[in-house]
N, C-alpha and C positions, 0 to 999 in steps of 0.2 A: 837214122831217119825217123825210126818209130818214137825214138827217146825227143826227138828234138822235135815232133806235134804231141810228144805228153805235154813238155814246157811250156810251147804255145797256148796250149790247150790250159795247162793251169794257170795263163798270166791274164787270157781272155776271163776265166772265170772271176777272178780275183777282180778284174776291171771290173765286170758287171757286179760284184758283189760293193766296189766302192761306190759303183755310180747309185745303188738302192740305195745305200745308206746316205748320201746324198740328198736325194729325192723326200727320204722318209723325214732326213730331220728341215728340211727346207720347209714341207708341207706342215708339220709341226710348229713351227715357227709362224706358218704363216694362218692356223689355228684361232678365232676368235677366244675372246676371254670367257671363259664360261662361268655366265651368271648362274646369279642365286635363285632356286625355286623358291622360295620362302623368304617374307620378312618379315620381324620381330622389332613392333617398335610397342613399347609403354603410350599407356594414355597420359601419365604424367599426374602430379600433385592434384589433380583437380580444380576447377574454378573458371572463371572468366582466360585467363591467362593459356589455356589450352586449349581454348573452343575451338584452334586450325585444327586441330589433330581428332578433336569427334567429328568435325562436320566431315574430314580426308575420310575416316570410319563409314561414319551411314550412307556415304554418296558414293563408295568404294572407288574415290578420286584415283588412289595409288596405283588400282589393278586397271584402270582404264588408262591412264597413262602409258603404266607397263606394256598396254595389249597396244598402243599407238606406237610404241617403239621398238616392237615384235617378240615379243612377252607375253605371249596368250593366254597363259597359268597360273601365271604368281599368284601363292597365296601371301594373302598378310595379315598375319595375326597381332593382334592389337592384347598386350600384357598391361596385366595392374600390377604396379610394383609400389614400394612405399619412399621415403624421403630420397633427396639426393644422393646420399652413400650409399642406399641400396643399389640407385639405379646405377651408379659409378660404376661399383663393385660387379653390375650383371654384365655391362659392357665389355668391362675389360674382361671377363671369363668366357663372354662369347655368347652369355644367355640372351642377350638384346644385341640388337644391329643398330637403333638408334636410341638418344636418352632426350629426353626434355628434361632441363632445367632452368635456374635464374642465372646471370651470368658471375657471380662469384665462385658460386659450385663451380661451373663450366673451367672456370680461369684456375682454378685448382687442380683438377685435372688436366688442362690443358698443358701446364708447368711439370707436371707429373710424372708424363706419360712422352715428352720432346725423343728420350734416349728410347721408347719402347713402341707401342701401340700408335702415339703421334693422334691423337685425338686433335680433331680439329671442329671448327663451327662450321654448322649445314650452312646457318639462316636464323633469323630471329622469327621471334612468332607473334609476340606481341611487348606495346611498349604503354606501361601506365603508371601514376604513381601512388605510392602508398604513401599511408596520414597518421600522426600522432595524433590521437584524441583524447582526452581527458575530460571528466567532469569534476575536479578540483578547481576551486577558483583560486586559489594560488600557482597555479599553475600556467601564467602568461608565456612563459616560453619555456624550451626544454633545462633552458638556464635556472630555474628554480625550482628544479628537483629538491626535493629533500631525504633525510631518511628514511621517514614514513612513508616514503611512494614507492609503489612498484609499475612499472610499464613493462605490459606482457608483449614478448615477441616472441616469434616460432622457432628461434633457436636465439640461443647466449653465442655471442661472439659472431658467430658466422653465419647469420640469416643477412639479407637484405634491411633489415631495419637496423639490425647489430653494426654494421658496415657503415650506414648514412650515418650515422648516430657517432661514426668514429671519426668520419670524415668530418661531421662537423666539430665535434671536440676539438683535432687538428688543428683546423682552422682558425678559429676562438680561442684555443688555450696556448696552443704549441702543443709540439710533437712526442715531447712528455707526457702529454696529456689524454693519449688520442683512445685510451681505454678506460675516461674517466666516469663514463656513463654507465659501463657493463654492468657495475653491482648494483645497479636498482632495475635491473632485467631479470626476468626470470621464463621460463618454456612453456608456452599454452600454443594449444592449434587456432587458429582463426574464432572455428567457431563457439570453443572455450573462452576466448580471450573477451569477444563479445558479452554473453553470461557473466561473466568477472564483472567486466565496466557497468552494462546498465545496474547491476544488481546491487555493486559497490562492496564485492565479498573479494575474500583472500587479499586484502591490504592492496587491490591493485587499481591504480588511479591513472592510468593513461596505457592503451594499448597503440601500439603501431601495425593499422593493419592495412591492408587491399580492400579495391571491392570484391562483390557487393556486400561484402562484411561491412566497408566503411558507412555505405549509403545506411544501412540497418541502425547503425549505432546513432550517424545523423538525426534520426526520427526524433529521437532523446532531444529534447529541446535543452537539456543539461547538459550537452554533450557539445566542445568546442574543439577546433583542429588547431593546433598551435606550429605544428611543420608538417612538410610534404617533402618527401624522396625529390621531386625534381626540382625545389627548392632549393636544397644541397647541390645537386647534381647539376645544379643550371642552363635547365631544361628536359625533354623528354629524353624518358630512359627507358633500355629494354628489360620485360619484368620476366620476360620467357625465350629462352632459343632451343634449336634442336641441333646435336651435336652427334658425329661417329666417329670412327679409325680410319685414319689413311688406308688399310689393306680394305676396308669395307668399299671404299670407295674407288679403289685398282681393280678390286678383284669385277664388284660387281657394277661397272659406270654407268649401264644405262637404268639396272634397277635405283640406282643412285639421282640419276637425273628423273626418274619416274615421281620417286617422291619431293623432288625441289619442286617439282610442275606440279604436283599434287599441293602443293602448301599453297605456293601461288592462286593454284584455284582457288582454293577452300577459302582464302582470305577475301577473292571475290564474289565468291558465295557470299560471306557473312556481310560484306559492305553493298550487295545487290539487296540482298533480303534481310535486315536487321530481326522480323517478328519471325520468319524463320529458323533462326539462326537464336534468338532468346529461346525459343522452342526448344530448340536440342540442348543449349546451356543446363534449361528447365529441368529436363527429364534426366541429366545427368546429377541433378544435385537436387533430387525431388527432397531428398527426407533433411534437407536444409530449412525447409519451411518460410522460403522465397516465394512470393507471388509471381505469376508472370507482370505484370505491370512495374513490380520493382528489376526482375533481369531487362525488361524492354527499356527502362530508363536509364538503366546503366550501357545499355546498347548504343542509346542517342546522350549519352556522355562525350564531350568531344576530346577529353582529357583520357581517356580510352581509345585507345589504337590499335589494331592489328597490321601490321606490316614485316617483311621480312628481311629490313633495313637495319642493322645493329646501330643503336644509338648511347651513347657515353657509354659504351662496353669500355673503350681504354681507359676512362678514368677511375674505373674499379681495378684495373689491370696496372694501372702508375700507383694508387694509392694500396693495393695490397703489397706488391713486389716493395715500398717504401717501410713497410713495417715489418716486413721478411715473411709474411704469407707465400710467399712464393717466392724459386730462385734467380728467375729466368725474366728478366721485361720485355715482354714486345715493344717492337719501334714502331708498330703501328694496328689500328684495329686488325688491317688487313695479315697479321700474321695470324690475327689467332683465327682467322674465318678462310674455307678453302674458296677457287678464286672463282667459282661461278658468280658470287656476289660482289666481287672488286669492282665494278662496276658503280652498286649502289653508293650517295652520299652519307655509308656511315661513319661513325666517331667511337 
């Protein structure tokens, strides 16, 4: 009798010991995801092209967001990092949670990363295009280059000017051809590249740049635009987007959706208040030696957009994957952007 209420006795234990473990891992499971305190995003290259991400800064869009979605803490810290491979290179190691770049960068990565990290597109940020200028008068179109010219762009090969400049080769020569432009390019920042042209040193006869570098150069009454980016690209193009990791955006969804809502504002901020919104441009790029009147002009530019609608992002995506830039084609914008923005009419 005594031995057979031991058995009992250990079979009841054993039950209650299954049923905790039960309970423990149910409750577990049913465990919300736990965000992130903290996010790391870059302010990005600088310029007209990033204004979403100062104004989301000084209006502290993100943390108000976050604190609407019941995030009452978040901080976010706003990094200066330098060109796109840095900002790549921070991503993937975890230093940054989000990167701004132009969408070439982006689609390099994007391709890169399918087997590992799975970088995907937040949103675009803004969409405008850039200009060959020259003050050569043999210079009617990019077609009568010669040896003696040099056109400064911000990188060889792989900038946004390097890219239009191939596409159009493409197109005009054939596919043999599509690198015919490269050797009369050579690496200057914007605001070197300007210094070059007006001044007509370093053999360099036509820059391809953005604003409000472009409008500066404009002044130059020697100074003529012979292409434009959405010339090529036929039509507007996006010149900025902001990009993460798939885990960034499992792990942490509602910080994730904090900062979509936060872009969204900020982009009605700047299209509510254009002289506000040149204000902060202003003060981020004081020692540029831009007046306010010329960032306010470049504001009520209508060839300047802020939107977070990806536009010809595939056709840098068909024509890179076409010259083996990359291994992978998407079938459509919509793979390389995750699906809060499916939605939008982009291309």
């Amino acid at each position: 009798m005594l031995e057979s209420s031991k058995r009992g006795l250990y079979a009841r234990t054993q039950c209650m010991l299954l049923v905790c473990m039960l309970i423990t891992a149910c409750t577990k499971s049913a465990t919300p995801v736990s965000e992130v305190t903290e996010v790391r995003i870059p302010r990005g290259a600088g310029g007209v092209g990033f204004l979403p991400l100062l104004v989301m800064e000084k209006y502290a869009l993100v943390e108000q967001q976050a604190k609407e979605a019941g995030i009452p803490n978040l901080r976010v810290r706003w990094v200066d990092l330098g060109g796109p491979a840095v900002m790549n290179d921070s991503l993937l190691a975890g230093a940054v949670d989000f990167i701004a770049a132009g969408p070439p960068a982006f689609i390099v990565l994007w391709d890169r990363t399918q087997d590992s990290a799975k970088v995907m597109g937040v949103a675009a940020l803004s969409s405008l295009p850039m200009y060959l200028n020259t003050r050569s008068d043999h210079l009617k179109t990019l077609d009568d280059i010669t040896e003696k010219d040099k056109i400064a762009v911000t990188a060889v090969k792989v900038s946004i000017p390097s890219i239009i400049m191939q596409i159009y080769a493409r197109g005009k020569y054939g596919a043999d051809q599509v690198f015919r432009f490269d050797k009369y390019t050579v690496p200057m920042t914007h605001p070197d590249g300007v210094i070059a042209l007006l001044s007509a040193s370093g053999g360099v006869t036509a820059h391809f740049t953005s604003p409000p570098f472009h409008q500066r150069e404009k002044k130059d009454p020697h100074i003529r635009t012979i292409m434009t980016s959405d010339e090529v690209m036929g039509g507007s193009t996006t010149f900025t987007m902001l990009s993460t990791t798939t885990a960034f955006r499992e792990k942490s969804p509602k910080v994730y959706a904090a900062v979509l809502k936060a872009l969204d504002e900020a982009i009605d901020v700047i299209l509510g208040d254009k002289e506000d919104a040149a204000e902060i441009l202003l003060a981020s790029t004081a020692e540029s030696g831009f007046s306010r009147d010329e960032i306010l002009a470049l504001m009520n530019d209508p060839s300047v957009r802020f939107t977070t609608t990806p536009e010809n992002v595939m056709k840098y995506a068909d024509f890179m994957h076409s010259v083996g830039s990359i291994n992978k084609r998407p079938a459509s914008w919509k793979d390389l952007f995750f699906p809060e923005v499916h939605d939008a009419p982009g291309s």
